[in-house]
PDB file of N, CA, C and O in Angstrom:
ATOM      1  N   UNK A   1    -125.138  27.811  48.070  1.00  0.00           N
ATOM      2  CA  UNK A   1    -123.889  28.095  48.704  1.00  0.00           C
ATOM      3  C   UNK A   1    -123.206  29.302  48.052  1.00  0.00           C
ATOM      4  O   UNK A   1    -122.344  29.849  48.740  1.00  0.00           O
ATOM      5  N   UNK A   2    -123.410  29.720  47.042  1.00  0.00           N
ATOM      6  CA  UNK A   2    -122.959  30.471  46.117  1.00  0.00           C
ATOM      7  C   UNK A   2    -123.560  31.976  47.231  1.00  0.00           C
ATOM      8  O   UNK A   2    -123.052  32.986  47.717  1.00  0.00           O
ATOM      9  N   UNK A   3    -124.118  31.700  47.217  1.00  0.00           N
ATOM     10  CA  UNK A   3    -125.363  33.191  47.469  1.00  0.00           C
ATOM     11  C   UNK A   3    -124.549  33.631  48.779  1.00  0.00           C
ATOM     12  O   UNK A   3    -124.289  34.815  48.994  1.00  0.00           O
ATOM     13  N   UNK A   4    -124.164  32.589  49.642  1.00  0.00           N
ATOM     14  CA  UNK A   4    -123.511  32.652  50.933  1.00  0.00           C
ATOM     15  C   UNK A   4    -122.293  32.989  51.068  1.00  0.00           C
ATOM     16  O   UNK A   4    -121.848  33.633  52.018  1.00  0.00           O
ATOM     17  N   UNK A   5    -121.637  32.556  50.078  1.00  0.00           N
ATOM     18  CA  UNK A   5    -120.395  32.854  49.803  1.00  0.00           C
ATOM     19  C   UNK A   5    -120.462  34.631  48.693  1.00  0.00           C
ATOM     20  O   UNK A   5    -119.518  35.350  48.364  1.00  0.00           O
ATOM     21  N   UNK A   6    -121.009  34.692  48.587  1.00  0.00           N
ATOM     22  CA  UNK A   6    -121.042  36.204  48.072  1.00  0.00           C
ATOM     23  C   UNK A   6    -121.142  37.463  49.017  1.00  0.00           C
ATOM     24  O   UNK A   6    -120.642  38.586  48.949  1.00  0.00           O
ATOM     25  N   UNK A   7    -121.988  36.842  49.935  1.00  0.00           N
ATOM     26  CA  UNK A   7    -122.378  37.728  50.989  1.00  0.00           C
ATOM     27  C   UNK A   7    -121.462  37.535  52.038  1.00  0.00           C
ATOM     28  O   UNK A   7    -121.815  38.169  53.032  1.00  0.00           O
ATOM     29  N   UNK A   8    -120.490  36.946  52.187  1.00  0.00           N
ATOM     30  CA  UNK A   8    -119.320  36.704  52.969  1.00  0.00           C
ATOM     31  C   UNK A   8    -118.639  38.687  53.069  1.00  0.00           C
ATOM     32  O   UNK A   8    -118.346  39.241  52.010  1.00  0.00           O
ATOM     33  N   UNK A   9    -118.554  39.153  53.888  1.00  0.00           N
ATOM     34  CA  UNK A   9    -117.297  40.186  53.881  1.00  0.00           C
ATOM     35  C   UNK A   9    -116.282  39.978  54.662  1.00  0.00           C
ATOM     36  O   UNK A   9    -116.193  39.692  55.856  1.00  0.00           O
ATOM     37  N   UNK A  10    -115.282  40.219  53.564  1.00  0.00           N
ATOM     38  CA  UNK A  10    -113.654  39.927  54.451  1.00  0.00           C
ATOM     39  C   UNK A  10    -113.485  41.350  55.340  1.00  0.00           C
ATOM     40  O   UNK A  10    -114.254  42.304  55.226  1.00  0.00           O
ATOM     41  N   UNK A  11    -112.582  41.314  56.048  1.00  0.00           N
ATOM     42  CA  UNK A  11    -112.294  42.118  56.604  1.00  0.00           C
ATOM     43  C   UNK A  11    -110.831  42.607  56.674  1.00  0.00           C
ATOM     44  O   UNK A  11    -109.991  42.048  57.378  1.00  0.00           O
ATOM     45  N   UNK A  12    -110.542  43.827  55.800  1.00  0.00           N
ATOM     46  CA  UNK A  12    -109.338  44.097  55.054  1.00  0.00           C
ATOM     47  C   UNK A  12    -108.547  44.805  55.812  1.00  0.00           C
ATOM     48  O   UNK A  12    -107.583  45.311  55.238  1.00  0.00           O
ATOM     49  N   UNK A  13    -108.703  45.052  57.282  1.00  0.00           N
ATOM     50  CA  UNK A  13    -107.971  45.516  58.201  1.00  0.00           C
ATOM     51  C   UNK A  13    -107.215  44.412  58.737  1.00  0.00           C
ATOM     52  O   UNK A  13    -106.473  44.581  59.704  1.00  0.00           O
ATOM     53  N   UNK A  14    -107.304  43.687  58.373  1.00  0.00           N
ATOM     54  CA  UNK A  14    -106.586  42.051  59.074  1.00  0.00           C
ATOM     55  C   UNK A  14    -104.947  41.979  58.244  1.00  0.00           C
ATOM     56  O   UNK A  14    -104.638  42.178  57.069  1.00  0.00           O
ATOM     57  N   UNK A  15    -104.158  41.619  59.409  1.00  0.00           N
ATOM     58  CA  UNK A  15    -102.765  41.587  58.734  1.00  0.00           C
ATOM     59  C   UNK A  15    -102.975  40.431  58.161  1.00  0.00           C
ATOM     60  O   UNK A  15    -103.657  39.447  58.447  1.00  0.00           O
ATOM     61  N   UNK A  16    -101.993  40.827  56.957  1.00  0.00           N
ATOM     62  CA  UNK A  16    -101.732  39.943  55.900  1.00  0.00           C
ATOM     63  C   UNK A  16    -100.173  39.438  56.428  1.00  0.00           C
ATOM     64  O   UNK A  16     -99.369  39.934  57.218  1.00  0.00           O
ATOM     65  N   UNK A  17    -100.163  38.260  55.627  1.00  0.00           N
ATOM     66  CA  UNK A  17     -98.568  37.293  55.822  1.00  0.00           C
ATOM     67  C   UNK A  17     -97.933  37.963  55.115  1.00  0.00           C
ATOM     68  O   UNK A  17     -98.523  38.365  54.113  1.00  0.00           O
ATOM     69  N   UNK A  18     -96.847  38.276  55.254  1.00  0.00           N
ATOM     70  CA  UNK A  18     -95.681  38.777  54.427  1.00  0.00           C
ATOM     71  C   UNK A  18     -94.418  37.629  54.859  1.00  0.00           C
ATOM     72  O   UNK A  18     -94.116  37.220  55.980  1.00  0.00           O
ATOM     73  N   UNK A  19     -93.879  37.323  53.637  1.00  0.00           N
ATOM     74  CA  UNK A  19     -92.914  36.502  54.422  1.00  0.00           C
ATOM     75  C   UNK A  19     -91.333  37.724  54.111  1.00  0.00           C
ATOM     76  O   UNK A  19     -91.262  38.843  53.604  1.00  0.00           O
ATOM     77  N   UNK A  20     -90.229  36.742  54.743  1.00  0.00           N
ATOM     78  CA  UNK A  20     -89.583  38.077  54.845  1.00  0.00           C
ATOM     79  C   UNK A  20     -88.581  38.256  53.552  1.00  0.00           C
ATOM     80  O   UNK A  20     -88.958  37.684  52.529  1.00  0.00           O
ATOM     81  N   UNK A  21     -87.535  38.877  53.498  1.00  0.00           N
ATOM     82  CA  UNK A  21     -86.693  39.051  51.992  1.00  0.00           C
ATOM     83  C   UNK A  21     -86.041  38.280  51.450  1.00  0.00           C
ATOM     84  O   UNK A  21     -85.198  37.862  52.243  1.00  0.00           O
ATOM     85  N   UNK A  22     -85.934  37.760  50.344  1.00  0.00           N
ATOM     86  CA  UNK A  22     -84.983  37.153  49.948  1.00  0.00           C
ATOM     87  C   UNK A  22     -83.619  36.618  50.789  1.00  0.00           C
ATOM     88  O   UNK A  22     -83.318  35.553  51.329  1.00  0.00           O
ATOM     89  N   UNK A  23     -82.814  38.197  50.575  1.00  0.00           N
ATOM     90  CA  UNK A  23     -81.580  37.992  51.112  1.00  0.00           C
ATOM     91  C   UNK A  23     -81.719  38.018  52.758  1.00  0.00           C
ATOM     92  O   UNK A  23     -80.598  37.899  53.250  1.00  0.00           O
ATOM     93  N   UNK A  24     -82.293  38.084  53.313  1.00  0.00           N
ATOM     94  CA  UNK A  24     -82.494  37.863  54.904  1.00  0.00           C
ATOM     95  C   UNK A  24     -82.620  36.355  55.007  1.00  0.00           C
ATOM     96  O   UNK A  24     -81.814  35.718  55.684  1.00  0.00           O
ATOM     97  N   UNK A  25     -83.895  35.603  54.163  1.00  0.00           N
ATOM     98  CA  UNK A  25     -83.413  34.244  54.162  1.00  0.00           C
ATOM     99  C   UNK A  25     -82.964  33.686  53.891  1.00  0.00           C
ATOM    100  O   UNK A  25     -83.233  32.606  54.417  1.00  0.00           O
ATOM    101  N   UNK A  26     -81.803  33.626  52.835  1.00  0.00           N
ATOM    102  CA  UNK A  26     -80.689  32.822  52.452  1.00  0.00           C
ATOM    103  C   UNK A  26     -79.449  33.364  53.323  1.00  0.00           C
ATOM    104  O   UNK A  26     -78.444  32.653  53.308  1.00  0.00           O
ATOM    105  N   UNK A  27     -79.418  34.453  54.018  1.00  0.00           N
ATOM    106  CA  UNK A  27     -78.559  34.714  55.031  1.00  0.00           C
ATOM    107  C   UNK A  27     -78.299  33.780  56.220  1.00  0.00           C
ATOM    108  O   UNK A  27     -77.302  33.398  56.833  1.00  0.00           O
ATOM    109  N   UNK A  28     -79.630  33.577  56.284  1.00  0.00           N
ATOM    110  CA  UNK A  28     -80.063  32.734  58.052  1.00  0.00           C
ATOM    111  C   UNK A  28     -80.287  31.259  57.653  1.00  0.00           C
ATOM    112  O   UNK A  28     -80.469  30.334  58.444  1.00  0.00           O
ATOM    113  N   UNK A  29     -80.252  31.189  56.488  1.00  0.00           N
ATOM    114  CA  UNK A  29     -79.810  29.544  55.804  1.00  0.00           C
ATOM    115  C   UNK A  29     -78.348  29.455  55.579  1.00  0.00           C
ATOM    116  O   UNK A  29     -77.777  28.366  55.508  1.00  0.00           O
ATOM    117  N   UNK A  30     -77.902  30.283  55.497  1.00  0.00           N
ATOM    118  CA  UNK A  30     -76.688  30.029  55.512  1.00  0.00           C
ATOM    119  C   UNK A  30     -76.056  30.535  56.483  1.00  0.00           C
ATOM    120  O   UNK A  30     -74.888  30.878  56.299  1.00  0.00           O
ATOM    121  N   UNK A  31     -76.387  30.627  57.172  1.00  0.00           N
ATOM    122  CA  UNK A  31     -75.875  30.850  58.666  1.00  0.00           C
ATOM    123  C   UNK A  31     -75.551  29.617  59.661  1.00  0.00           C
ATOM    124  O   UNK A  31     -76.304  28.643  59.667  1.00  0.00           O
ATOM    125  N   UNK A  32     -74.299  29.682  60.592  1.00  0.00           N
ATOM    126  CA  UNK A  32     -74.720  28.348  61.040  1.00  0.00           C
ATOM    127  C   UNK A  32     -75.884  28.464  62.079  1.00  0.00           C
ATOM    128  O   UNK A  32     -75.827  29.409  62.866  1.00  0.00           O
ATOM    129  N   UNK A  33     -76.193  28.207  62.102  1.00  0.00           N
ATOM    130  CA  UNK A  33     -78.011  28.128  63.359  1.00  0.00           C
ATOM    131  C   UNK A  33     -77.347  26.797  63.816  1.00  0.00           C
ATOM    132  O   UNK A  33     -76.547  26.009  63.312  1.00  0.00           O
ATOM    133  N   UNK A  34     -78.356  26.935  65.554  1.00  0.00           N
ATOM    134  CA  UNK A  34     -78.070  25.833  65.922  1.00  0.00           C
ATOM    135  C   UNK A  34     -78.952  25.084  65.470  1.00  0.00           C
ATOM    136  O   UNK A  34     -79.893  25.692  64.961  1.00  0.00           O
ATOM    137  N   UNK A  35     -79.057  23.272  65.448  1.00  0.00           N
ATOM    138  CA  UNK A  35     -79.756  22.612  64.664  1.00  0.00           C
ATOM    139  C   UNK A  35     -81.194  22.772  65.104  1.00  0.00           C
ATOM    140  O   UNK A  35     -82.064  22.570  64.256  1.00  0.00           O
ATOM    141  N   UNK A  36     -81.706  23.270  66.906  1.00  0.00           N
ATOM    142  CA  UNK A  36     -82.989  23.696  67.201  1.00  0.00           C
ATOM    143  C   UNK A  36     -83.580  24.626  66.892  1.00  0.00           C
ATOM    144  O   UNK A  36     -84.802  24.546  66.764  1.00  0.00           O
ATOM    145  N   UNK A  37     -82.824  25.948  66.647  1.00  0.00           N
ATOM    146  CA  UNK A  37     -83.609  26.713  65.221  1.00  0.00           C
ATOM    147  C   UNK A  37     -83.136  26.976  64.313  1.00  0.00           C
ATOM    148  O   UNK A  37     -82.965  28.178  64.112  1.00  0.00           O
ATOM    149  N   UNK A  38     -82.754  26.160  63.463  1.00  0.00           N
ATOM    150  CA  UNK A  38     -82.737  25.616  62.283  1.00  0.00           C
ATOM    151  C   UNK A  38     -83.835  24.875  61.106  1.00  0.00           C
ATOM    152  O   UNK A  38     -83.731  24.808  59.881  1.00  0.00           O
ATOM    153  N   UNK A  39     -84.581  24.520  61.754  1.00  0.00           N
ATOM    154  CA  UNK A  39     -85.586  23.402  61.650  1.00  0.00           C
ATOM    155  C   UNK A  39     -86.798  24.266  61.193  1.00  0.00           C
ATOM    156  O   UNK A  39     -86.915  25.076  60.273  1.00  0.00           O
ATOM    157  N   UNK A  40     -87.847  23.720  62.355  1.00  0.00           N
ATOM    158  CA  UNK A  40     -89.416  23.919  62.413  1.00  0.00           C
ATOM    159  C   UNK A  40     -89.031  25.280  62.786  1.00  0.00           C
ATOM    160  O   UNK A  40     -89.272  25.788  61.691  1.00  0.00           O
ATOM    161  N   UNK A  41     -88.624  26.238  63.486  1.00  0.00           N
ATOM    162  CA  UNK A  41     -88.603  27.847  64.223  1.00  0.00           C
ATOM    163  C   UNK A  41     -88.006  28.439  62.466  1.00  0.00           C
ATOM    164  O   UNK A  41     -88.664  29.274  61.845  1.00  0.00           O
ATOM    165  N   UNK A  42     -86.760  27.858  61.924  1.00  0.00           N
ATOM    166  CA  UNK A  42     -86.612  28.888  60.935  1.00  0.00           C
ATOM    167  C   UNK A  42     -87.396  28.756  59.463  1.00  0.00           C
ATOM    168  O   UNK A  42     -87.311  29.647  58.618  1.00  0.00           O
ATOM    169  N   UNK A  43     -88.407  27.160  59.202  1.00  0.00           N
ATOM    170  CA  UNK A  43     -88.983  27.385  58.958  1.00  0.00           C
ATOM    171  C   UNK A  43     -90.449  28.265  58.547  1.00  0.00           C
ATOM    172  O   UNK A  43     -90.955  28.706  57.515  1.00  0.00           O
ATOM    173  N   UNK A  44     -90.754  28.230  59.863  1.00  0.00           N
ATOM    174  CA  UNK A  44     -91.905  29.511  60.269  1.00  0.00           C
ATOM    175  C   UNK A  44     -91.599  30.549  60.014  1.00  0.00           C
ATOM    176  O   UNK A  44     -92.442  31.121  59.322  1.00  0.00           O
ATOM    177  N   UNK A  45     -90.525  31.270  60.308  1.00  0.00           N
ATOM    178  CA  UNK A  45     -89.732  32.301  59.653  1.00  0.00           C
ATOM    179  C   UNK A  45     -89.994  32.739  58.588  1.00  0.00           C
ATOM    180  O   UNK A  45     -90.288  33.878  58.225  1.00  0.00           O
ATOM    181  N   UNK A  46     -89.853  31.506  57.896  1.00  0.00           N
ATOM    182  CA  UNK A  46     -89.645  31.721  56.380  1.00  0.00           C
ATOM    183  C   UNK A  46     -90.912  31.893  55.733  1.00  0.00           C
ATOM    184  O   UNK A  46     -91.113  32.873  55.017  1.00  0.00           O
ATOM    185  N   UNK A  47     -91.789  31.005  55.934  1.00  0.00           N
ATOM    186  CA  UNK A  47     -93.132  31.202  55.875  1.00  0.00           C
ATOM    187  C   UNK A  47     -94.308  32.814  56.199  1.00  0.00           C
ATOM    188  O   UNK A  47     -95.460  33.167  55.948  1.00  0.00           O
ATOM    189  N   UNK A  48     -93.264  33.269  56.782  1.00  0.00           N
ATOM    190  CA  UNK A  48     -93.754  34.669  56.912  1.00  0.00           C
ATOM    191  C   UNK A  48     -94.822  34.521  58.816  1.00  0.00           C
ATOM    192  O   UNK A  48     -95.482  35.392  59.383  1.00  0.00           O
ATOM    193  N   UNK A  49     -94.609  33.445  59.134  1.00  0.00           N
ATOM    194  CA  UNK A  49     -95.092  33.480  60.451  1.00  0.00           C
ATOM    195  C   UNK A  49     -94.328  33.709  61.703  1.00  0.00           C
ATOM    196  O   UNK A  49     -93.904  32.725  62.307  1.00  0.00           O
ATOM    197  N   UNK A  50     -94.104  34.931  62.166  1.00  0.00           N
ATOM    198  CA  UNK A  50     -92.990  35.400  63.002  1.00  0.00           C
ATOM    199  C   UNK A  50     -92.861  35.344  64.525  1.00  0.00           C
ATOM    200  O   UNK A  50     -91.916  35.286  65.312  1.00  0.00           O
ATOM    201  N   UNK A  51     -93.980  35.378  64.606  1.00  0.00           N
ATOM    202  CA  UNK A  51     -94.342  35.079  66.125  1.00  0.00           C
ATOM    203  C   UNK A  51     -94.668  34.033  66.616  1.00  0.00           C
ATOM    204  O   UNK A  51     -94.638  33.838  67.831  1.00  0.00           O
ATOM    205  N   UNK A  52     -95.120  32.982  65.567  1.00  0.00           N
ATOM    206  CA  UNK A  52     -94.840  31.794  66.057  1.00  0.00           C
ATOM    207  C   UNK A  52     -93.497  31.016  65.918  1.00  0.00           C
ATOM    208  O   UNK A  52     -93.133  30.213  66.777  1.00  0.00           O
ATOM    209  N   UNK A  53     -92.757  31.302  64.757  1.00  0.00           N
ATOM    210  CA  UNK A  53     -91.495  31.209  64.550  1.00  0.00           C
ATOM    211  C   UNK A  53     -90.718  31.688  65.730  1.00  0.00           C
ATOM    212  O   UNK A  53     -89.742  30.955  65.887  1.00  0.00           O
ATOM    213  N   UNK A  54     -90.772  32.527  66.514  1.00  0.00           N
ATOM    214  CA  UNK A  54     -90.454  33.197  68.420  1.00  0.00           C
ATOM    215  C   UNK A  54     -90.293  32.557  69.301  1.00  0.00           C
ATOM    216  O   UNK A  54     -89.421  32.378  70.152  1.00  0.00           O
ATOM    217  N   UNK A  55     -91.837  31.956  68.888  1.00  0.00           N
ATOM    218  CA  UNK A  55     -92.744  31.707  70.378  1.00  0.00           C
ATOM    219  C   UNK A  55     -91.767  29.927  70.246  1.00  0.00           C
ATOM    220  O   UNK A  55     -91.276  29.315  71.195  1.00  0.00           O
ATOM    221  N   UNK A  56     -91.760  29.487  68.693  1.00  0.00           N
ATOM    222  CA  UNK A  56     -91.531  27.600  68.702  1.00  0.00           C
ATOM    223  C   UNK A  56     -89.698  28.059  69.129  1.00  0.00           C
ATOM    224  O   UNK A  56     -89.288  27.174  69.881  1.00  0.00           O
ATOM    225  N   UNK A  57     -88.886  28.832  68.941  1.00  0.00           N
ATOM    226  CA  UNK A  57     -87.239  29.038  69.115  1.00  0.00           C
ATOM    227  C   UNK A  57     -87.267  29.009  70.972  1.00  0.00           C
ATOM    228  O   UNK A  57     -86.781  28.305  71.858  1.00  0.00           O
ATOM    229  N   UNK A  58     -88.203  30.306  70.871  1.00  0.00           N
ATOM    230  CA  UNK A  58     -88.131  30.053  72.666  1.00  0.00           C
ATOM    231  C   UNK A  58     -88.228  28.820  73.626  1.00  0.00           C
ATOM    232  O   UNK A  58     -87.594  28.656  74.669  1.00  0.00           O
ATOM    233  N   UNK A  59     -89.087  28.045  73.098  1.00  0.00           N
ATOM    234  CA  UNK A  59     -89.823  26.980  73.448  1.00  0.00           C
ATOM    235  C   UNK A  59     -88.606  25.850  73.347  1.00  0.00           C
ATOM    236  O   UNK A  59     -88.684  25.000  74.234  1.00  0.00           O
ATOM    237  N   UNK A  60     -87.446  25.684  72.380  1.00  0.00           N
ATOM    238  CA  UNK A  60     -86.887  24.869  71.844  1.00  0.00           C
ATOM    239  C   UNK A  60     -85.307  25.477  73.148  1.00  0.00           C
ATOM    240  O   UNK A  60     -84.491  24.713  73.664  1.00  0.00           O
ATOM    241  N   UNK A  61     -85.354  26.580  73.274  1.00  0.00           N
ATOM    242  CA  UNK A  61     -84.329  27.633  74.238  1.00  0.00           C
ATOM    243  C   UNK A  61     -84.521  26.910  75.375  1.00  0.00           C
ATOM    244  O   UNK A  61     -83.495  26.414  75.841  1.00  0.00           O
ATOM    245  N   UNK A  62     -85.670  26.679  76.029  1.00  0.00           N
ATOM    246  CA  UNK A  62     -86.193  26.052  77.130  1.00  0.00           C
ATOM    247  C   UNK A  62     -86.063  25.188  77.470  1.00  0.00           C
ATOM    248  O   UNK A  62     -85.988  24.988  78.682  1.00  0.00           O
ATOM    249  N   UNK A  63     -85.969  24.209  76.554  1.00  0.00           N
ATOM    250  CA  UNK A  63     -86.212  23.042  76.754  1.00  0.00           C
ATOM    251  C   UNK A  63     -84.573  22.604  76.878  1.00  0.00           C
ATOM    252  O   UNK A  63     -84.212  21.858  77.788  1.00  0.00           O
ATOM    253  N   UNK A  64     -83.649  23.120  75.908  1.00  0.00           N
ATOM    254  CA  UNK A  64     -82.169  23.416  75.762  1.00  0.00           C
ATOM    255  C   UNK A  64     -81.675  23.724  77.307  1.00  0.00           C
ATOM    256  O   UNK A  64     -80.751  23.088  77.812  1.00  0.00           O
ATOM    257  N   UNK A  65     -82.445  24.849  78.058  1.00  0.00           N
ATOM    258  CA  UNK A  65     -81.788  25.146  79.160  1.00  0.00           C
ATOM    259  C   UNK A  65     -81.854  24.195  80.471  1.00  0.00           C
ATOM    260  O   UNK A  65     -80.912  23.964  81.228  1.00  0.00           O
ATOM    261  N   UNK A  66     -83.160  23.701  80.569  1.00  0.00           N
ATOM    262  CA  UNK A  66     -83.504  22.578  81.337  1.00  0.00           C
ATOM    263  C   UNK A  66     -82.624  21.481  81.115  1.00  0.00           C
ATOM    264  O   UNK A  66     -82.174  20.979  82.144  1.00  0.00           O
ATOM    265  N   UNK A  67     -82.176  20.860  79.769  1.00  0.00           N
ATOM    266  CA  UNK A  67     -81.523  19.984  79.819  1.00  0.00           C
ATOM    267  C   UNK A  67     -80.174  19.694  80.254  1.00  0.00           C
ATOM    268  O   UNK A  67     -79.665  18.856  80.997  1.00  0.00           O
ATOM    269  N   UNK A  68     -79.621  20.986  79.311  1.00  0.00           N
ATOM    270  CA  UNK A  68     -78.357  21.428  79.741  1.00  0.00           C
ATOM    271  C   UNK A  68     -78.003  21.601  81.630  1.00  0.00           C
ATOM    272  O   UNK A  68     -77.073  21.162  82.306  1.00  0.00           O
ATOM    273  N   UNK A  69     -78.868  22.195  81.892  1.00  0.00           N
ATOM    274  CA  UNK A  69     -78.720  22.513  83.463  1.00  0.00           C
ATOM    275  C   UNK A  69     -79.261  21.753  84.750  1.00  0.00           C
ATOM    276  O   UNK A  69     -79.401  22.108  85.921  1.00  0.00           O
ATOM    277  N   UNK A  70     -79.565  20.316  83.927  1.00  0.00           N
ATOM    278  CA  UNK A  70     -80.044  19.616  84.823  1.00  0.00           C
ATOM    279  C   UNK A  70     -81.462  19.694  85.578  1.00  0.00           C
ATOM    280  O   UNK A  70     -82.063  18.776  86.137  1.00  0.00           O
ATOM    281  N   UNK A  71     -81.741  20.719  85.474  1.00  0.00           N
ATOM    282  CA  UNK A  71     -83.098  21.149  86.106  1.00  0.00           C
ATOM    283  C   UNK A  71     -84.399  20.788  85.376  1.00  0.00           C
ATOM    284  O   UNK A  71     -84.836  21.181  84.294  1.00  0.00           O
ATOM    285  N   UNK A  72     -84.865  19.977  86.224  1.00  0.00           N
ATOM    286  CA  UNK A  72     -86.565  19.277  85.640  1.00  0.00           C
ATOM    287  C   UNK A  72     -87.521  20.587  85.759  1.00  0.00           C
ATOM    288  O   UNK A  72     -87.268  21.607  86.400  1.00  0.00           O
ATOM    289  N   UNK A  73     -88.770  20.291  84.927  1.00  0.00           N
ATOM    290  CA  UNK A  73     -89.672  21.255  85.033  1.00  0.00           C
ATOM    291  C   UNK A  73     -90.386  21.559  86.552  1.00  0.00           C
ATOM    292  O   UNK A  73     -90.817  22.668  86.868  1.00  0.00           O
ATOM    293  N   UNK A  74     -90.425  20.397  87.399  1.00  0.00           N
ATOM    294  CA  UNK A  74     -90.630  20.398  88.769  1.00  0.00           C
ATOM    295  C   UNK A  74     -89.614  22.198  89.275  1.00  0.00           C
ATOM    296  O   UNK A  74     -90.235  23.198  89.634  1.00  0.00           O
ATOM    297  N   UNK A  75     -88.536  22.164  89.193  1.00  0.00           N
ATOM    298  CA  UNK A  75     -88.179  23.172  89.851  1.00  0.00           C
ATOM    299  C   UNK A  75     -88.511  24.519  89.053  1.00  0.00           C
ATOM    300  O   UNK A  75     -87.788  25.496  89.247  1.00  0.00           O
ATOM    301  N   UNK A  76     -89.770  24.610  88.006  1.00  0.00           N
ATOM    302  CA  UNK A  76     -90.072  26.002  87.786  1.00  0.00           C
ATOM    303  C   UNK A  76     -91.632  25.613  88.087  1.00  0.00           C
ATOM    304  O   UNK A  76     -92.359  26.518  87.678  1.00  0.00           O
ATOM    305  N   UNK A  77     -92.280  24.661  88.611  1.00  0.00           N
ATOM    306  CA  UNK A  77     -93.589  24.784  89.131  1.00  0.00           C
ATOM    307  C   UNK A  77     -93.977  25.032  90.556  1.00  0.00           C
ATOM    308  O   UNK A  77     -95.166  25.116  90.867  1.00  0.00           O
TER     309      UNK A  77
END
């Protein structure tokens, strides 16, 4: 396994995680957020995963607007 794992090449064009600054995240922690991204979305955030951190706020937006507005998923299929 050794031998296999040597001969492995990474591929160093691949983005790397960066998570984001300090003071950007203790900003948005201390911010009031609403409690839906607050959570799991500003987690991800923080973690340096941004686009899924997006994609889970949007998702949480959605689900917020449907409720709020009465409208079942039936009337966007």
């Amino acid at each position: 396994m050794r031998k296999e794992l040597a001969e492995v090449e990474i591929d160093e064009t691949l983005p790397r995680i960066k998570v984001p600054p300090a003071d950007l995240e203790k900003h948005l922690r201390n911010h009031d957020l609403d409690p839906n991204i607050s959570t799991e979305p500003l987690q991800l955030f923080s973690d340096g995963h941004f686009n899924e951190a997006v994609r889970k706020a949007s998702e949480r937006l959605e689900d917020f607007v449907q409720e709020t507005s009465n409208l079942g998923l039936s009337v966007w299929i």
